[in-house]
C-alpha positions as CSV (number, residue, x, y, z in Angstrom):
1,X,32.0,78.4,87.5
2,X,32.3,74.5,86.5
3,X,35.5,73.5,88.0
4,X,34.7,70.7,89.2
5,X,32.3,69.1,86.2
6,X,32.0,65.7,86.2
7,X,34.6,65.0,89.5
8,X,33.3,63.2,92.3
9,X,33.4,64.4,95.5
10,X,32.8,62.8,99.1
11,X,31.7,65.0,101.7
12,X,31.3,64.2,105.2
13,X,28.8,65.3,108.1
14,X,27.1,66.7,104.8
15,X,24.1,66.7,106.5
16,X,24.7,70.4,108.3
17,X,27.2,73.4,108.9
18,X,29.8,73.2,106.6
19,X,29.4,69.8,105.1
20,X,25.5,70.9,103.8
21,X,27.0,74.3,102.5
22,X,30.0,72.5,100.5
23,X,27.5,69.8,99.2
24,X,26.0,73.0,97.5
25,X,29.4,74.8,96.5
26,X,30.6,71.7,95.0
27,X,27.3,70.7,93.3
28,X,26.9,74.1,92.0
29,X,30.4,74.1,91.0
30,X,29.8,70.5,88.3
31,X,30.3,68.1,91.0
32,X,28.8,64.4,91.5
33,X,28.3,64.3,95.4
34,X,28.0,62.1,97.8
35,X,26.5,63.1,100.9
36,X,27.4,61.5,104.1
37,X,25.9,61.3,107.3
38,X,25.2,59.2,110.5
39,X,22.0,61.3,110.6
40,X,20.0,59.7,107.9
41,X,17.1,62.6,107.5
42,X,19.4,65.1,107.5
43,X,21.9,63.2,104.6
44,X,19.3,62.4,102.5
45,X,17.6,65.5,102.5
46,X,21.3,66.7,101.9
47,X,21.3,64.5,99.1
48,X,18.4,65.3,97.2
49,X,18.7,69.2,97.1
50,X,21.9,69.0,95.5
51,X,20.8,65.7,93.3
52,X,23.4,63.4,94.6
53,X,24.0,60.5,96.3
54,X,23.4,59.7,99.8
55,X,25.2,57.0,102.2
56,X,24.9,56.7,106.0
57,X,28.0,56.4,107.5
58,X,29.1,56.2,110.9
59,X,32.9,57.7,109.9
60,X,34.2,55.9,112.7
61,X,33.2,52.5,112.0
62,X,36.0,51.3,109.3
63,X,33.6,49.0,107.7
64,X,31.1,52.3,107.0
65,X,34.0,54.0,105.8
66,X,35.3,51.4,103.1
67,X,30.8,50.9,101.7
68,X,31.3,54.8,101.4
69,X,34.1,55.2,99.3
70,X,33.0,52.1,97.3
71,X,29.3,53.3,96.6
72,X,30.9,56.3,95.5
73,X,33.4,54.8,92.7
74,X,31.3,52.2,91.6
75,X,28.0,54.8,91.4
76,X,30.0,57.4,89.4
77,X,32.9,55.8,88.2
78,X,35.9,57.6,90.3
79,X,36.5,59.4,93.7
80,X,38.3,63.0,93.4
81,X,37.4,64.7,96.0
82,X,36.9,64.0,99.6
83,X,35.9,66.6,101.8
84,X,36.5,64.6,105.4
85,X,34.8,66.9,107.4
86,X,32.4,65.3,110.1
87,X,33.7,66.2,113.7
88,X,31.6,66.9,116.9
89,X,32.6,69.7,119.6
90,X,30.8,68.0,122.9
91,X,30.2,70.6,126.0
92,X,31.8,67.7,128.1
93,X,34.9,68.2,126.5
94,X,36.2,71.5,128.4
95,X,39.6,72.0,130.1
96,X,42.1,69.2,130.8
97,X,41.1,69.5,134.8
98,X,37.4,68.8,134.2
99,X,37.5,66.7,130.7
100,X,37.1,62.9,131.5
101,X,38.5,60.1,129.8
102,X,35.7,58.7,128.2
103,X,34.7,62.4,126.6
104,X,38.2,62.6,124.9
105,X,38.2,59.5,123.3
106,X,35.0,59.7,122.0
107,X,35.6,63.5,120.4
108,X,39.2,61.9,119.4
109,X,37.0,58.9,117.6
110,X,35.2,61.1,115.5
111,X,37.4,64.0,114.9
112,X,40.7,62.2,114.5
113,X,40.3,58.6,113.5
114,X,37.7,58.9,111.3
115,X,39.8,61.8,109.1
116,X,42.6,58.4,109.3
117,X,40.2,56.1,108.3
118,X,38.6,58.4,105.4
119,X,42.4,59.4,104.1
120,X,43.7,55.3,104.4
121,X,40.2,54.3,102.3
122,X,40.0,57.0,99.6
123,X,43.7,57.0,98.7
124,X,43.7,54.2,97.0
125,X,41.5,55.2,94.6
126,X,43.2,58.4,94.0
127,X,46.5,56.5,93.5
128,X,45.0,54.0,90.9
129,X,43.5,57.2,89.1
130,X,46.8,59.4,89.8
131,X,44.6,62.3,90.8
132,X,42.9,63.7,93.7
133,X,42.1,66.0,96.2
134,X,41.5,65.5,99.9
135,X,40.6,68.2,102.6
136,X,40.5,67.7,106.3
137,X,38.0,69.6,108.5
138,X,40.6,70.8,111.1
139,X,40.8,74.5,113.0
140,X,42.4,77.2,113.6
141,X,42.5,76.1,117.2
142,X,45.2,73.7,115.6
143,X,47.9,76.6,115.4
144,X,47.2,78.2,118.5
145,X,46.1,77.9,121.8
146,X,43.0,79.0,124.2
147,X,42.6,79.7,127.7
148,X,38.9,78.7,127.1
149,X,39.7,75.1,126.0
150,X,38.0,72.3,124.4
151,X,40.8,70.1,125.2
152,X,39.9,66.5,123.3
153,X,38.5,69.2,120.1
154,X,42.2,71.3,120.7
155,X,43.7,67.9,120.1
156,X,42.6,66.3,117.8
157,X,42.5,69.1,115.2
158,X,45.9,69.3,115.9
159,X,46.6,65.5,114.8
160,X,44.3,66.2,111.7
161,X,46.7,69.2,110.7
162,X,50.2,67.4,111.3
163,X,48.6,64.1,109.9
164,X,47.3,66.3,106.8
165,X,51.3,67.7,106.6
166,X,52.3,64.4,106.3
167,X,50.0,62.8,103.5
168,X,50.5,66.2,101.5
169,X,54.2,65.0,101.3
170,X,53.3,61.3,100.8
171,X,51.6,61.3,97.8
172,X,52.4,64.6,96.1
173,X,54.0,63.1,93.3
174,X,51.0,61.1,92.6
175,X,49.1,63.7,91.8
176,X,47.1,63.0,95.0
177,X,46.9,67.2,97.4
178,X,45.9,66.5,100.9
179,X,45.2,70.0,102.8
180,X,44.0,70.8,106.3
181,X,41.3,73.3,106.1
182,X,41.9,75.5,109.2
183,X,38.1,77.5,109.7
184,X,37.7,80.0,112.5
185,X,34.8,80.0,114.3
186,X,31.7,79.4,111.9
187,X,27.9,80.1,112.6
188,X,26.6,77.0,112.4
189,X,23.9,75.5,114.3
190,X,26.6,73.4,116.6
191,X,28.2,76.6,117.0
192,X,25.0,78.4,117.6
193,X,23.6,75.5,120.2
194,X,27.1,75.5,121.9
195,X,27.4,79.4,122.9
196,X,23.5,79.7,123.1
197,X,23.7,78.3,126.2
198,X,26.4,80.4,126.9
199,X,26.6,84.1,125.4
200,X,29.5,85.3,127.4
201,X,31.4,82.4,126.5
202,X,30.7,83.5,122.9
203,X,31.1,86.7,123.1
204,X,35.3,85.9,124.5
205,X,36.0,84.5,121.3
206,X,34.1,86.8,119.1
207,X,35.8,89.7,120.4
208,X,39.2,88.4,119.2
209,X,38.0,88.1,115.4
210,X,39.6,91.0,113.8
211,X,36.5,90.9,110.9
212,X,34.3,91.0,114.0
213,X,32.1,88.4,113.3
214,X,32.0,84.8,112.9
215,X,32.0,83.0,109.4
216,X,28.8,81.8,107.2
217,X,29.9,78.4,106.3
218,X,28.8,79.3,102.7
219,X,32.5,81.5,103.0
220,X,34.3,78.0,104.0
221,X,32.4,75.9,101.4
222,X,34.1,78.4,98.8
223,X,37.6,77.4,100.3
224,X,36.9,74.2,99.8
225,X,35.8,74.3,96.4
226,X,38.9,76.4,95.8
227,X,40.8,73.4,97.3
228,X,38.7,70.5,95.4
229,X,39.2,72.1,92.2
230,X,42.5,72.4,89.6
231,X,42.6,76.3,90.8
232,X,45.3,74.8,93.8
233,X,46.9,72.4,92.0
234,X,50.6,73.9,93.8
235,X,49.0,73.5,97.1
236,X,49.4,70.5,98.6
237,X,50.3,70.0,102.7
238,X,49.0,72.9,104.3
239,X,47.1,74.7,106.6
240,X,44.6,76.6,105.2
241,X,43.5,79.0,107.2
242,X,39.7,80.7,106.8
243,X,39.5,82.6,109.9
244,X,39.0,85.9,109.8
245,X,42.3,86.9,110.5
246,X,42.3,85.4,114.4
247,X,45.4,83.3,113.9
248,X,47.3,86.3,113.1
249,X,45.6,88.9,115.9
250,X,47.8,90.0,118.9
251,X,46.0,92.9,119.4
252,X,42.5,92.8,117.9
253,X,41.7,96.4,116.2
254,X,38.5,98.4,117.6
């Protein structure tokens, strides 16, 4: 499919995980991307598989984030899309009793305030084009809770879903959709360093996926190029939950 021929779309933390496989999706699916990353090997190599353009960012550094949006409009002419989807889930950050204050504010930095600072700098050019479609890494950890918790990463998924609610309702009738895409647990290599080191921890949440397994990001990259592209043009404000039915589970069937 070419839904997305000739849009531009913005993906952060493109370098790996999700934001590498939605640089493909998207690319595969007509799009001009823009691959961002504060890791510069892994952006540009991002970059060139899917021919596109690459930009180091560091997503919390508002001065990074306005150069981003702007190479991307005045490289290709328009910014459609932007997947805001860089995030970091630190081992320091653990529950409330043992999280200090300096790991929550850092995993707040770049989870929460860099989705603000993406959403404040690429509305603008959605508004002057009356079009576009933004999509905000959050989790399904943002509708429910966890006895094993990442307390800062709980939190600030949380802001990115209400805060996604909100701009949905904003700017709806400027033809601008903001979602909060809501994955379950994906097998990525953060995922795979994180529980790695910790198998039974891994093994607690995989036991609660109904499908039994955890995603390939290459299933979440579809669900954003479902959300990128004209196909949800009535869905605008949501939570859009990819998680192999966990959010729903009370009792998780043998």
């Amino acid at each position: 499919m070419q839904r997305l021929l000739d849009r531009v779309a913005v993906i952060t933390g493109a370098g790996s995980g999700i934001g590498l496989a939605s640089a493909r999706r998207l690319a595969e699916e007509g799009a001009k991307v823009v691959c961002a990353d504060v890791d510069e090997a892994a952006g540009a190599k991002a970059a060139d598989e899917v021919g596109g353009l690459f930009v180091r960012a560091d997503v919390t550094n508002e001065d990074d984030v306005v150069r981003m949006f702007r190479t991307a409009h005045d490289t290709y002419g328009s910014v459609d899309v932007a997947f805001n989807n860089a995030g970091i889930s630190p081992p320091d950050d653990d529950s409330i009793l043992e999280t200090g204050i300096d790991a929550w504010r850092r995993v707040q930095e770049v989870n929460l305030t860099s989705v603000y600072l993406c959403c404040k700098h690429a509305i603008p050019y959605m508004r002057r084009q009356g079009r576009g479609s933004i999509i905000n890494t959050a989790s399904f950890v943002a509708v429910m809770g966890s006895a094993t918790s990442q307390i800062s990463y709980t939190a600030s998924k949380g802001g990115v879903l209400a805060m996604s609610r909100e701009l949905g309702v904003q700017f709806a009738r400027e033809g601008i959709r903001v979602n909060a895409l809501c994955p379950g647990p994906v097998n990525t290599p953060l995922l795979r360093e994180l529980f790695a080191k910790d198998p039974e921890r891994a093994q607690r949440r995989l036991v609660h996926v109904p499908m039994g397994r955890f995603a390939e990001a290459s299933e979440i990259a579809a669900a954003v190029a479902f959300l990128a592209s004209d196909d949800s043009s009535f869905i605008t404000g949501s939570e859009f939950l990819v998680d192999g039915g966990i959010s729903g589970a009370y009792v998780t069937p043998l």
